[in-house]
Every structure is written in structure tokens, then in C-alpha cells.
BAGU-190750 format. One record per residue (C-alpha): residue number from 1; residue in one letter; x, y, z. Coordinates in Angstrom, 3 decimals. Layout:
N
   seq   type          X          Y          Z
   NUM      A          X          Y          Z
...
//
This chain:
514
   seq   type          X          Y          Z
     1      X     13.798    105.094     12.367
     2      X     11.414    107.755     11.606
     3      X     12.086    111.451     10.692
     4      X     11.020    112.776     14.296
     5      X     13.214    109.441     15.809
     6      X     16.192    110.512     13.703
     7      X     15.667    114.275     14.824
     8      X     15.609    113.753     18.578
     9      X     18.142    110.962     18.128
    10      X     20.972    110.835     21.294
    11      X     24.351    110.559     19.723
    12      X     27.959    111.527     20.686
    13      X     27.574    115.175     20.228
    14      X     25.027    115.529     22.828
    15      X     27.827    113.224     25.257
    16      X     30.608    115.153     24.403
    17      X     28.428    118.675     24.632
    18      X     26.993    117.516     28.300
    19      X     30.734    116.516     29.364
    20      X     32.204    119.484     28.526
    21      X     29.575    121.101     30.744
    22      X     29.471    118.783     33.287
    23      X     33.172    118.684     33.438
    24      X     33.668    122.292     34.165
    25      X     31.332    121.840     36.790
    26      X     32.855    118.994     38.549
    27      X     35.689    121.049     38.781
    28      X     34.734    122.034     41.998
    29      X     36.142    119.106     43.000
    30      X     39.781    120.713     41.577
    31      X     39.155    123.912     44.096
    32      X     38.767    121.264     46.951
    33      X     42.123    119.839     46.661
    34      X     43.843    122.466     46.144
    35      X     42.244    124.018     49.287
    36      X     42.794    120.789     51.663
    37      X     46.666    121.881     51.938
    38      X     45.148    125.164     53.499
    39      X     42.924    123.198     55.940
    40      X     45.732    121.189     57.040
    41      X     47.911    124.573     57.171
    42      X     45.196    126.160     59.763
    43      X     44.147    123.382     61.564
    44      X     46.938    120.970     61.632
    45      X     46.488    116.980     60.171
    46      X     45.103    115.837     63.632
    47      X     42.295    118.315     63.323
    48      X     42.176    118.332     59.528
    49      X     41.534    114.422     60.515
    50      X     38.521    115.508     62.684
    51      X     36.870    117.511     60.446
    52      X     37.501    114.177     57.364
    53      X     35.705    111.737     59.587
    54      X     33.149    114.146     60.888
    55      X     32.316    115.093     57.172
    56      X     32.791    111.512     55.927
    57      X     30.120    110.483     58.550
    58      X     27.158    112.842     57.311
    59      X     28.252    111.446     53.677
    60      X     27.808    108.235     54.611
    61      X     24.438    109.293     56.431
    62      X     23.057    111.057     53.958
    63      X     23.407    108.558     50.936
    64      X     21.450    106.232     53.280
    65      X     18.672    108.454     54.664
    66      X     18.389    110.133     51.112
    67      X     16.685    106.662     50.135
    68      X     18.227    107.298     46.458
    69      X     16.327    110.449     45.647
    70      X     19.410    111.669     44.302
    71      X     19.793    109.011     41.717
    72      X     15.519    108.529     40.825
    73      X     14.892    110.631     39.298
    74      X     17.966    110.552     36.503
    75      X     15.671    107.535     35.559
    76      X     12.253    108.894     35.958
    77      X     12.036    112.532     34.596
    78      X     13.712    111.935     31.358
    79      X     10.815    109.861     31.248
    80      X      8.044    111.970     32.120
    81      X      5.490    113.360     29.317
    82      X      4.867    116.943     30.915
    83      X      6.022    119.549     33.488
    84      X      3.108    118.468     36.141
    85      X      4.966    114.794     36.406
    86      X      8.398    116.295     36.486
    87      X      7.662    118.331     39.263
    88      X      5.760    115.183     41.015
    89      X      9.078    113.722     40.525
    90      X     10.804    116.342     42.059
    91      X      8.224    116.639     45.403
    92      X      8.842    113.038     45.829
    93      X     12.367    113.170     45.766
    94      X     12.345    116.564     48.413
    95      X     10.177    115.115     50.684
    96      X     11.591    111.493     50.940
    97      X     15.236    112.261     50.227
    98      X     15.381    115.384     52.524
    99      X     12.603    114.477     55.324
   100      X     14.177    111.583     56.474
   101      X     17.854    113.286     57.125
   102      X     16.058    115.924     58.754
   103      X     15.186    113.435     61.257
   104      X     18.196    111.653     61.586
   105      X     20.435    115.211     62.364
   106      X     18.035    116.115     65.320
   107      X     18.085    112.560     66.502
   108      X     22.369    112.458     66.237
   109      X     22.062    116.124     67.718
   110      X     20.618    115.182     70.720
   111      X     22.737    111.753     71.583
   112      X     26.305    113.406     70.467
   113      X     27.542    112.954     74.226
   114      X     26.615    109.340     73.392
   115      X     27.839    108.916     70.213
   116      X     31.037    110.770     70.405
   117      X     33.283    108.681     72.363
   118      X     33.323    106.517     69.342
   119      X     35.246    108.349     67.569
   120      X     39.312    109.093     68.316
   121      X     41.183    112.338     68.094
   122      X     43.735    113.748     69.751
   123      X     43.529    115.359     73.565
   124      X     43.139    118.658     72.545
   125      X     40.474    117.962     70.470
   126      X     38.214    115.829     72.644
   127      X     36.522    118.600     74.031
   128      X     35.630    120.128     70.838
   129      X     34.105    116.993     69.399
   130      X     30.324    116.914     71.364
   131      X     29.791    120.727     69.795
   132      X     31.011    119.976     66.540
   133      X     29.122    117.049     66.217
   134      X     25.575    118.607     67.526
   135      X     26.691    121.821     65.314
   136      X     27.748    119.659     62.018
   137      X     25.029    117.502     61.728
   138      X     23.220    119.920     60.355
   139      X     25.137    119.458     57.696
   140      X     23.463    116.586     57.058
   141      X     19.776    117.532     55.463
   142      X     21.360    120.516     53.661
   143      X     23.549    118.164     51.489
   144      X     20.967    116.363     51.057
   145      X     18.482    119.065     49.353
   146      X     21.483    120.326     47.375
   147      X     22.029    117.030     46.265
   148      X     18.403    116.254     45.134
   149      X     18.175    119.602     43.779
   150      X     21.626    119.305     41.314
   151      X     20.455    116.316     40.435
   152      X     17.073    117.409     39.342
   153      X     19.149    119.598     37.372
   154      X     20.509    116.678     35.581
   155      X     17.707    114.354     34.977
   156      X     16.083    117.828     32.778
   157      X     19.693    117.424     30.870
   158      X     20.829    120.752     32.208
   159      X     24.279    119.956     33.179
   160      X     25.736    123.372     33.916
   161      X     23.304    124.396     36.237
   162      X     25.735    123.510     38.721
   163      X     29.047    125.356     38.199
   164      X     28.216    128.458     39.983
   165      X     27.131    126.306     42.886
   166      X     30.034    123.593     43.155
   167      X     32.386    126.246     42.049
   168      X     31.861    129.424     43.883
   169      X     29.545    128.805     46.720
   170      X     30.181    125.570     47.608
   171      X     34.339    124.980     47.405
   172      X     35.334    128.631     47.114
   173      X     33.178    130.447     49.884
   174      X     34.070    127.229     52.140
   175      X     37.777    128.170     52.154
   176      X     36.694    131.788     52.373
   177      X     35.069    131.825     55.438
   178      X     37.204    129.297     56.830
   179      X     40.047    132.203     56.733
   180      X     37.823    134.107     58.240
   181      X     36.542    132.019     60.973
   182      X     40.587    131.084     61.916
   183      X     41.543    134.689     61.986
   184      X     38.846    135.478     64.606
   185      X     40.551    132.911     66.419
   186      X     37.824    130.063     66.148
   187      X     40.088    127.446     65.675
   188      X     39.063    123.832     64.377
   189      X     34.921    124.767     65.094
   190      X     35.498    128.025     62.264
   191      X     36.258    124.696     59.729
   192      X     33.039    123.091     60.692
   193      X     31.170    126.819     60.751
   194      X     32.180    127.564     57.227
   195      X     31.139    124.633     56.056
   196      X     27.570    124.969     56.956
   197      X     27.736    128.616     55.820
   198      X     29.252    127.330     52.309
   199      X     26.262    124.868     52.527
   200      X     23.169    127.385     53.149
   201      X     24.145    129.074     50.763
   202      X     24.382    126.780     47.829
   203      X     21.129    125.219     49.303
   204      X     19.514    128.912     48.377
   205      X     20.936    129.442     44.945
   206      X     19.462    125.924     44.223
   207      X     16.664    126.975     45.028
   208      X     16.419    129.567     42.376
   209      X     18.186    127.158     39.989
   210      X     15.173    124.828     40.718
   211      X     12.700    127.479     39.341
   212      X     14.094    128.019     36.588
   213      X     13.328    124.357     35.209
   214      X     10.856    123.652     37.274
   215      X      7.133    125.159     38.385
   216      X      7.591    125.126     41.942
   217      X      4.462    126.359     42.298
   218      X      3.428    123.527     41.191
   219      X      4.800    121.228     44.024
   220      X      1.657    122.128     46.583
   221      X     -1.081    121.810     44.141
   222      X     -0.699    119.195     41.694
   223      X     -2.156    115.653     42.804
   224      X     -0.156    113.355     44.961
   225      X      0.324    109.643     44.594
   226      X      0.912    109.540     40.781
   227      X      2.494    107.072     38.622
   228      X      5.609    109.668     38.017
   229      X      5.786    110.000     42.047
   230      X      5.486    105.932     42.449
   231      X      8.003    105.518     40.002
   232      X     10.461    107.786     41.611
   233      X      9.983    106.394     45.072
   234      X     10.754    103.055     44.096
   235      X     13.319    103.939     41.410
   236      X     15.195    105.359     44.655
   237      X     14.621    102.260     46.826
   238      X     16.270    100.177     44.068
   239      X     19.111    101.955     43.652
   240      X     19.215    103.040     47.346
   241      X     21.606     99.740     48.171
   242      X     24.021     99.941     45.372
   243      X     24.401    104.116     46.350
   244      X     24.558    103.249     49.875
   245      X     27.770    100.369     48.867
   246      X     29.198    103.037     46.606
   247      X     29.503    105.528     49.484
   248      X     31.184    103.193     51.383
   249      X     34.039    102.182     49.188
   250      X     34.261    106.130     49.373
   251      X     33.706    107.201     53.290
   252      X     33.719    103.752     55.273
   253      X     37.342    103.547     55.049
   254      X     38.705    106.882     56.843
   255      X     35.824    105.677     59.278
   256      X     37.668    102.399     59.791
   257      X     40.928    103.845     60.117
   258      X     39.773    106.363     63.069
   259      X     38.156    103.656     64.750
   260      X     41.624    100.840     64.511
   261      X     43.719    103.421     65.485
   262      X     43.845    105.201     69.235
   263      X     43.695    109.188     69.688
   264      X     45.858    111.188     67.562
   265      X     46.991    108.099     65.414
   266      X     43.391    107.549     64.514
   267      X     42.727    111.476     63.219
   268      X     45.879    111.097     61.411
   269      X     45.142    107.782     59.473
   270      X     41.931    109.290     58.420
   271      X     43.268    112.529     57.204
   272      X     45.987    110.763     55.521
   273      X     43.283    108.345     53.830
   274      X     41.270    111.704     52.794
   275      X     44.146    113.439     51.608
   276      X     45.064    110.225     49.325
   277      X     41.131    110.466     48.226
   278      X     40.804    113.879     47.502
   279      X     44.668    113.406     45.185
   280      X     42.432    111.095     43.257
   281      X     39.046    112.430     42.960
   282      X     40.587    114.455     39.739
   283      X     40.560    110.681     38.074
   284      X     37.121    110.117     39.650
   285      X     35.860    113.684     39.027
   286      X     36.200    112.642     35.021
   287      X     34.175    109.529     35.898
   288      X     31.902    111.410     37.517
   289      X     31.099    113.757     35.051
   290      X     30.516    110.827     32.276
   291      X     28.098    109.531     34.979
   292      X     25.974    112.497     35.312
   293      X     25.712    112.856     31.864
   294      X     25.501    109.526     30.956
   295      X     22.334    108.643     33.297
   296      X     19.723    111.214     31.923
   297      X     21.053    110.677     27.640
   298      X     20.415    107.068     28.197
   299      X     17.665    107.182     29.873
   300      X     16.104    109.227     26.653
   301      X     17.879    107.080     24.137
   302      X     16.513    104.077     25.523
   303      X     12.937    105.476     24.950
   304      X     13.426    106.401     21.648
   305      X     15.548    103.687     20.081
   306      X     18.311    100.902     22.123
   307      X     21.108    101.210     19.763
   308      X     21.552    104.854     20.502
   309      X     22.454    103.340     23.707
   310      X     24.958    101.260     22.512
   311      X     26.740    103.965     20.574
   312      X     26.980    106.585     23.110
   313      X     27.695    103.515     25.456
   314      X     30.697    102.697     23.522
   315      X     31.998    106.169     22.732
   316      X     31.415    106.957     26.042
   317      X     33.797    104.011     27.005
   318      X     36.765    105.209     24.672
   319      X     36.650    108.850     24.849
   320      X     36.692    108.170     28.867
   321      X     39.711    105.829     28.400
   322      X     41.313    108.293     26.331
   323      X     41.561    110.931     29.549
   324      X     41.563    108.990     32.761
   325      X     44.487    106.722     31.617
   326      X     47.107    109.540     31.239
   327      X     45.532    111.477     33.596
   328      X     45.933    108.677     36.445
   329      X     49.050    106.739     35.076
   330      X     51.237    110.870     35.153
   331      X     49.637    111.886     38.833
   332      X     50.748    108.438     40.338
   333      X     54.153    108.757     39.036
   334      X     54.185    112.167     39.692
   335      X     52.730    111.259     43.387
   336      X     55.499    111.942     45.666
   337      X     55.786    116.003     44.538
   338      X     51.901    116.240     44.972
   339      X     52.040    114.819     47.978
   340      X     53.778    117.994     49.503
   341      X     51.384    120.412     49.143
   342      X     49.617    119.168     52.255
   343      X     52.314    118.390     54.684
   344      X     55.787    116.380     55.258
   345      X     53.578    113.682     57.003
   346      X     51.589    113.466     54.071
   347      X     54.581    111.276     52.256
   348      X     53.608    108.443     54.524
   349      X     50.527    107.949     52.409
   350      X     52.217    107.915     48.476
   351      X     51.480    103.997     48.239
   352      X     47.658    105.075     49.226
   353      X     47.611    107.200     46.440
   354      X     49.216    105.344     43.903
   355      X     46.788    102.223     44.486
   356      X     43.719    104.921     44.274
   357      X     44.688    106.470     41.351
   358      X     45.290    102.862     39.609
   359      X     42.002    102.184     40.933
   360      X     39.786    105.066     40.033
   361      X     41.587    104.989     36.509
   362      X     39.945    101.389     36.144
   363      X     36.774    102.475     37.672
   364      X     36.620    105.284     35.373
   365      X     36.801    102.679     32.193
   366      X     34.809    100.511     33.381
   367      X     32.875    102.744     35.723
   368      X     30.018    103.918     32.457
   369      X     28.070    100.444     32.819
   370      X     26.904    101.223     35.836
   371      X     24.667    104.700     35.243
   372      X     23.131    103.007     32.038
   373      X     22.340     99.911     34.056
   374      X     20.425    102.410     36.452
   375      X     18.434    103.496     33.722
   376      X     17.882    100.747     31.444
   377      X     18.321     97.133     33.174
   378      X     15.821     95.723     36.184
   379      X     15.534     97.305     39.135
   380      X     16.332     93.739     40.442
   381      X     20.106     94.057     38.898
   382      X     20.805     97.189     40.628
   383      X     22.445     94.900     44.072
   384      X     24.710     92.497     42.416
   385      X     27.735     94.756     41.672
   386      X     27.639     96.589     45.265
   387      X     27.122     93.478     47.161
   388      X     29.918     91.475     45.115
   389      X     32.291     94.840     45.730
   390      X     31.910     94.290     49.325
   391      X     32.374     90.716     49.672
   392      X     35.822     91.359     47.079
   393      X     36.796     93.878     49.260
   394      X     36.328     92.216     52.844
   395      X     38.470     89.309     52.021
   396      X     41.390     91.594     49.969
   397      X     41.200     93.982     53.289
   398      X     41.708     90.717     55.562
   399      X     44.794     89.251     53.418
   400      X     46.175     92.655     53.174
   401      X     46.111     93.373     56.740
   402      X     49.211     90.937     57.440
   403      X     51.631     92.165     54.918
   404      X     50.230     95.938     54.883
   405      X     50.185     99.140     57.273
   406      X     46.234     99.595     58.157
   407      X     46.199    102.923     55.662
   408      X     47.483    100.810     52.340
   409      X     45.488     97.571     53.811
   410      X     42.266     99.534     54.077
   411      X     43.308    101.622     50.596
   412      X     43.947     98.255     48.777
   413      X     40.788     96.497     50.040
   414      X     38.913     99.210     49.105
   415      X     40.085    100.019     45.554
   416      X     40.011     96.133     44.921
   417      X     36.496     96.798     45.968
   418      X     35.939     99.427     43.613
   419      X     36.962     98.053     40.601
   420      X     35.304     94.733     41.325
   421      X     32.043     96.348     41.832
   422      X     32.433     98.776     38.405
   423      X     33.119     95.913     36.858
   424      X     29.507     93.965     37.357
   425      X     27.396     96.222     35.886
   426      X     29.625     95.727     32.633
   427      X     29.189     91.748     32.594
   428      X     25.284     91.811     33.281
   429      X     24.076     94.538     30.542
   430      X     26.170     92.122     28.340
   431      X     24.182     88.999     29.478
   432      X     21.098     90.650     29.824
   433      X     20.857     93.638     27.807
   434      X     23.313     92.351     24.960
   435      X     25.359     95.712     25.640
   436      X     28.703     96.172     25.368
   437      X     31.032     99.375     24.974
   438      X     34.557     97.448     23.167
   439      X     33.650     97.623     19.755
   440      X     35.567     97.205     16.613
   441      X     37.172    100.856     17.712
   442      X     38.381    100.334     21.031
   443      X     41.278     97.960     20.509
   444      X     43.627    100.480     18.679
   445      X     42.360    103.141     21.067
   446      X     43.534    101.230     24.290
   447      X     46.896    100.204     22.880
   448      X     47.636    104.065     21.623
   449      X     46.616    105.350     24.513
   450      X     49.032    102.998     26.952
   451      X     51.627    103.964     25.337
   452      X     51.348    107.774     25.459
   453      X     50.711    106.997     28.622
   454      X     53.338    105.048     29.770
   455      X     55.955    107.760     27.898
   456      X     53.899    110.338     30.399
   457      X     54.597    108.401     33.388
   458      X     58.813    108.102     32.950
   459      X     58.485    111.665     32.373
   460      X     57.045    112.167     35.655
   461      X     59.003    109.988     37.169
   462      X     62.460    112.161     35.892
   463      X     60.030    115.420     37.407
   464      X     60.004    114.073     40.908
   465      X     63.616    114.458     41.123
   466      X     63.148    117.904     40.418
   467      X     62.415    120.792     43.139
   468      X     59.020    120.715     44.122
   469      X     58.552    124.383     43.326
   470      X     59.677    123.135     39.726
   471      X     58.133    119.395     39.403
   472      X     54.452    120.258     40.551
   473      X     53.180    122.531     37.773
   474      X     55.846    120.545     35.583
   475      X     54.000    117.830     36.418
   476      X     50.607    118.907     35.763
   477      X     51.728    119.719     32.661
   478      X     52.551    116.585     32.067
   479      X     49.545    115.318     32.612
   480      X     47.468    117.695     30.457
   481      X     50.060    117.044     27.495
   482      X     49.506    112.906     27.839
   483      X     45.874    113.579     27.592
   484      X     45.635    116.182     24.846
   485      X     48.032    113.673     23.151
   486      X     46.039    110.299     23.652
   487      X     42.977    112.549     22.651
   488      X     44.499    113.745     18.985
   489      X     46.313    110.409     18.362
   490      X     44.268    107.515     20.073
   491      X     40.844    108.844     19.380
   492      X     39.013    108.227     15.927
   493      X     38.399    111.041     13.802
   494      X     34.517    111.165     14.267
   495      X     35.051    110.385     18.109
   496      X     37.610    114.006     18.080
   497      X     34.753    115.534     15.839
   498      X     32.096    115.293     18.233
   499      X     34.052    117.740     20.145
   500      X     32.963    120.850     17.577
   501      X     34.288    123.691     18.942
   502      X     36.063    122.629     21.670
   503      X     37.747    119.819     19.645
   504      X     38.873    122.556     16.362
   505      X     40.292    125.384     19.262
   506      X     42.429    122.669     21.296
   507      X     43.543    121.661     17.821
   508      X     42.268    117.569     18.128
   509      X     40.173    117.969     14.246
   510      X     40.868    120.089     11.531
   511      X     39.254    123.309     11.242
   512      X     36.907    122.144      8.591
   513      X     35.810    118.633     11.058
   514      X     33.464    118.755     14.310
//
């Protein structure tokens, strides 16, 4: 490797100092749950239910209609040579990503009456649900721009560009002006009100997070159809398919649920089903984060040299085990206490939740093929995993359906789905990549980790029995112990060292390491 190779090399440190980042970022997702009990407080779990399909709808939309802008240009930009073809990258993602959801909302907008009968909820709510959904959709092309535009963030390896937006404007100012909106005596439309306020105005910061790493100036005058823009387009289209499969392991299935079940029963189910999600989403949240990061370093590594790949591939791989084990092994024991934050109903769905935390704790091991495949394998490879995922997932839901209730059938089928479809992308950059993350290190790593683990989970097991007002932050503790604890003791020393800072104040290295 030569001197410049070795200077711009992509190694652990720039993993762990994009995580840490990314992380605090993601924890948006953290403000979210904790402010779904409030929803379901205000609005009730029937219209909470509403407001879950409504919202899982324009998710499920958007990922299609976005035609994989959001995930392009992790694979283009980091690619680029100059400014000009990153912002190329960047028009083509806007205009095809947001452009085409534009249309879509004005089209579902004007056929609501049409399209809303399809959907159940309880009598009261019936009325409400042509105006919410010709109010909503508009939902739809402003998720999509703030998607496109965090990601752009991203693919120029700025991965806390996004904290102020996730965090404050996004989760935060939702749940304020949905206070606001039910004290003025809006009722269940205030929810769907704050929601696009929360929404325009994240879409506006990002805006002026945009121009910060970006010449939007640029965007009019610069030529159009060049290689960078070509590249993104069909980037997107490739991984368009495998996005679109993702988001329905994630959305499809409170869908399904509303649509099996009449009226109220069917609001429920799918509030249930997004209450169970959201419990696990702080599993998938760390997956997440590895993702984001993971997508955009690999992406550089692989032009520079493939067996920076590998390492950060396998570090990746261990450090992740290291947090999402204890982390989802403690919150499904711990399950039943959580559960009562949102509402005494909500215990109907603790087997839903323990399935998706098993789940997304697989998914989250396993889960860090997939982003480098993105980057660095065909764009012929990108189908296999969704499409097998599916397929897993369609028989599982149909055997489950006789033994199971239709929330755990769907949950199971789905998580089965999951894990299948993480799984793939593992197996084929092995076969045709010759990739692999278990190395040499990750043996001891696993078995350590299991077992701090496993001492976590009979510990929240004895909390449950507890008080709630006692076992919940007793429980979270828990959590955070098993995983500082798996960290310090499962972890290599140069793995804990690539921490620096953060690893020497939290007490994983010693002083003098990192």
C-alpha cells in the first residue's frame, strides 16, 4: 500500500467514530417510544391504531416511489472525484426520489373517498378517515426529501448532521404540537397535524444542512445527464426492490393486520403490532446506525484497497454483536414491565415483542452484509436476499396462522422473514466477494458475550416481579450494565481501543489505550 493509501486508509476508528455519531442521532428513534405511550394516552389505542396504519402506509409509499434515491447515492458520492458530480448526484436523487411521491400524494389526495373504505377503524373514527387521509398524504413527498437529504448527509461521511433534525424537530416538536393540537380540542386530526408540522420543519433545516456540504447553487447550472447522475439513477433502481422488501417486513404487517381484522379489532391489532415495533426499534436503531455508517466507509475502502473492507467488515460484525445481544436478550425478558407504559391492552402483545426483539437482535448480527453488498457486490445481487425473505416469510406466516393469534402469526412470519433475508447478503459476499466478518476473533467474542447476556436476562426476569414504577428504569439499567459489560469483557483490546475517548471515559481501555 502506498504512503497516500496508508494515510486515507478506512479502519475501525473511523467505524467506531461514525457510530458514535450516528448513534446519538438515531436516538431519535429513543424519543419516539417513549412518546407513543403519550399518543395512546390522548388518542386512545383505536385511534393510536389509525394514525400506525395511516403512517405505515406513506412509509410503505414512499420507499417505493423514492425509486432508491435514498440508498444511491451512499454508493455513488463516496465515489465521485469533485463537488460538481456530488451535487449531480444529489439533483438526481431530488428530482427522481421526491418528484415521483409528489405525484403519487395528489393522486391518493384526490381518490381518498375511494381508497378509504379499505381500511378498518372503529365507528367513531370512520368519519375522520377521508380528511386525514387527503390531509396526511402530504406527508408523503416531505419524508421523502428529508430522507434523500439525511442521506446525502451520509454518503459525504457526515453522520451527525442529523441529530438536531431526528432529535428535536422531528420526534420532539411532533409530541409538542401534538399537546398542543389535543388541548385545542382537535382530537385524533391534531396527531396527524403535528406530524406534518414536525415534518416541514425538518424538511427546512435540511435544507440548510444541505448547503453546508453541498453547492446548491450548483444544482441549476451544472450539466445534466452525467456519468455521476447515470450512476445514481440506476444505483437506485437496483437497490429500489430489496428497499421496497425491507419496508415491508417493517410496515406490510400492521397493514395486514388492519385489513384481517373488522373495525375496532383491526385499529387495535395494528397499534398493538406498532407498539411491539417501536419496543424493538432500540435493537434495530443499533443496526441502523452500523448501516448508515457502514454504507459510505465501504464504499471508500473499496476504492482504495478490499481488505480494508474486510476488517471494518469484521469488526463491524463483533463490536455490533457485542451491544445488540444484551441489549435484546434484557428488553425481552424485561418485556412484560415495558409493555405498560402504553396501556393494560398492550400486555396482549408481549409474545410480539419477544419474537421481534429475538429477531432484530439476529438481524442486527447478521444485518452488516447487507449495506457493504450495496456498495461493493453487482447490482444484479441486490434481489436475492429480499425476494428469498418474502418467500421464507409467506410460508412461516401460513403455518403459523393455525397454531397462532393473527398478531404473533403475522409477528413470527415476519421476523422469520427478517432474519432470512439479513442472512443472504452474508452467504453471497462470501461466494462472490470472498468476504466474511467471523474471523479468528469472533468465536471467544460470541461465547463471552452469551453469557453476560444470559446472566442479564434472569436478572430481568427477577425485575418483572418487581413494581413497575421500580422494574422499568431497573430494567434499563440492566440492560446498559449487560452491554457495558459484554463491551469491557467480550471485546478485544484493540476492538475497545478504537473507541478513544469514548472507550477511556466509560472505562472499556486503560487510560493510556484508544
Amino acid at each position: 500500500m502506498s504512503d497516500d493509501a496508508a494515510s486515507s486508509a478506512v479502519t475501525s476508528r473511523h467505524v467506531a467514530r461514525g457510530l458514535g455519531t450516528t448513534l446519538l442521532a438515531r436516538m431519535g428513534a429513543v424519543v419516539e417510544i417513549v412518546a407513543q405511550p403519550l399518543y395512546v394516552l390522548m388518542f386512545g389505542l383505536t385511534g393510536y391504531g389509525v394514525y400506525a396504519v395511516l403512517w405505515a402506509a406513506i412509509n410503505l409509499i414512499e420507499n417505493i416511489f423514492d425509486l432508491g434515491m435514498t440508498s444511491a447515492m451512499q454508493r455513488t458520492v463516496p465515489q465521485t472525484a469533485s463537488d460538481d458530480e456530488a451535487v449531480a448526484a444529489l439533483r438526481t436523487a431530488l428530482f427522481f426520489g421526491v418528484g415521483p411521491c409528489l405525484a403519487v400524494a395528489a393522486v391518493i389526495a384526490v381518490f381518498a373517498a375511494d381508497l378509504a373504505p379499505l381500511l378498518n377503524v372503529a365507528d367513531k373514527d370512520r368519519s375522520l378517515l377521508v380528511p386525514a387521509i387527503q390531509l396526511f398524504v402530504w406527508a408523503l413527498p416531505l419524508w421523502a426529501f428529508v430522507e434523500i437529504a439525511t442521506s446525502a448527509m451520509r454518503a459525504r461521511m457526515v453522520f451527525g448532521a442529523e441529530i438536531r433534525l431526528r432529535i428535536v424537530w422531528e420526534q420532539i416538536m411532533r409530541l409538542v404540537f401534538a399537546v398542543i393540537f389535543y388541548a385545542l380540542g382537535f382530537g385524533l386530526t391534531g396527531l396527524f397535524i403535528a406530524h406534518l408540522c414536525s415534518l416541514t420543519a425538518t424538511a427546512l433545516l435540511s435544507v440548510r444542512m444541505l448547503a453546508r456540504y453541498y453547492d446548491l447553487r450548483q444544482i441549476w447550472q451544472i450539466p445534466r445527464g452525467s456519468t455521476t447522475a447515470r450512476n445514481t439513477f440506476w444505483a437506485g433502481l437496483s437497490i429500489l426492490p430489496a428497499n421496497i422488501i425491507g419496508r415491508l417486513f417493517g410496515d406490510a404487517p400492521a397493514l395486514i393486520l388492519n385489513m384481517l381484522l373488522p373495525g375496532a379489532a383491526g385499529a387495535v391489532a395494528a397499534g398493538l403490532f406498532t407498539i411491539a415495533r417501536k419496543l424493538s426499534s432500540v435493537v434495530q436503531l443499533v443496526r441502523i446506525a452500523f448501516g448508515y455508517v457502514m454504507a459510505p466507509l465501504a464504499s471508500t475502502a473499496e476504492r482504495i484497497d478490499r481488505a480494508q473492507v474486510a476488517a471494518i467488515y469484521a469488526y463491524s460484525t463483533r463490536l455490533i454483536f457485542a451491544i445488540a445481544i444484551p441489549l435484546g436478550v434484557v428488553l425481552a425478558a424485561g418485556s412484560a414491565s415495558l409493555l405498560t407504559l402504553f396501556s393494560p391492552e398492550a400486555r396482549t402483545a408481549q409474545t410480539a415483542v419477544v419474537i421481534l426483539f429475538v429477531a432484530r437482535s439476529v438481524e442486527a448480527i447478521v444485518g452488516m452484509s447487507q449495506p457493504i453488498l450495496q456498495v461493493v457486490g453487482a447490482f444484479r445481487h441486490q434481489l436475492t436476499a429480499g425476494l428469498v425473505g418474502v418467500a421464507v416469510a409467506i410460508c412461516s406466516g401460513w403455518v403459523a396462522a393455525a397454531w397462532l393469534t393473527p398478531l404473533n402469526a403475522v409477528t413470527l412470519a415476519m421476523s422469520v422473514g427478517i432474519v432470512v433475508m439479513s442472512a443472504v447478503p452474508m452467504v453471497q459476499l462470501h461466494l462472490t466477494e470472498h468476504l466474511h466478518p467471523l474471523d479468528h476473533h469472533f468465536p471467544p467474542v460470541a461465547m463471552r458475550t452469551l453469557a453476560i447476556a444470559a446472566v442479564g436476562a434472569a436478572a430481568a426476569l427477577l425485575a418483572v416481579r418487581l413494581p413497575d414504577i421500580i422494574a422499568l428504569p431497573l430494567i434499563v439499567l440492566l440492560a446498559v450494565a449487560a452491554i457495558w459489560l459484554s463491551v469491557r469483557f467480550a471485546l478485544p483490546l484493540a476492538d475497545r481501543a478504537s473507541l478513544g475517548k469514548t472507550g477511556r471515559r466509560l472505562g472499556l481501555v486503560p487510560a493510556d489505550q484508544g
